[in-house]
N, C-alpha and C positions, 0 to 999 in steps of 0.2 A: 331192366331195373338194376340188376346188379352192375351195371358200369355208370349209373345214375348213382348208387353206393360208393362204390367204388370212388368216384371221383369226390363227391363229398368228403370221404374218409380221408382222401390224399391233401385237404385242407388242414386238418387239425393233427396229422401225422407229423408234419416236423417238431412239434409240443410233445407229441409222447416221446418218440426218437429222442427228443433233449434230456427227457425224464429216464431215458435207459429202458425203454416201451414200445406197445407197436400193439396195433390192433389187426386182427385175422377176420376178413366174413366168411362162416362157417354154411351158412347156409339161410333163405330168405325163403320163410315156410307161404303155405298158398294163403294165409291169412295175415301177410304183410308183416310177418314177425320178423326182425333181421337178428339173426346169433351169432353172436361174434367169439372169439377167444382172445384174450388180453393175454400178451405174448413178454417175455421178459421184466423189468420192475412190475411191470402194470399188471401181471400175474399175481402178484405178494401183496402190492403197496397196501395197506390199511386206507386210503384215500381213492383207493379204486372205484368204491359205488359211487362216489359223489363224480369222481372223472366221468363215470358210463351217463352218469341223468345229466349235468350239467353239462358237459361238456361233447361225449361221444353221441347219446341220443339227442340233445338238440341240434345239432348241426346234422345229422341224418335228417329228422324231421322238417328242418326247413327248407335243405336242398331235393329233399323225396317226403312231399308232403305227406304221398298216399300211406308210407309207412305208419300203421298202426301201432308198434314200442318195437326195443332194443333189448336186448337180453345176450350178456355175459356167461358163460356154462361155468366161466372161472373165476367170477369176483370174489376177493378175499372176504371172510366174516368181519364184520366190524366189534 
């Protein structure tokens, strides 16, 4: 499953890369949870939550459907 991640992630990684960003999979708990860490701008950005649901958790969920949600340890507060 994690290279089924993996590969997903390497889709939408040249967009955060462009943003001065980069996503980490931290670990993919036994109840399909994938946790990531949002690695330079994408650490700070105030537009971070809306990156993880729009953007980072949808393209997880539809290339690894069985993923049940996405969760940041380091999304900025809004």
């Amino acid at each position: 499953m994690l290279d089924r991640v993996e590969a997903a992630l390497e889709k939408i990684r040249p967009f955060l890369i462009a943003d001065g960003g980069n996503v980490k999979v931290l670990e993919i708990t036994d109840d399909l949870i994938v946790k990531l860490e949002l690695e330079g701008a994408c650490g700070t950005c105030p537009m971070s939550p809306m990156t993880m649901k729009a953007g980072v958790e949808e393209a997880l969920k539809r290339d690894v459907p069985e993923i049940k949600g996405v969760e940041a340890i380091n999304v900025a507060e809004v």
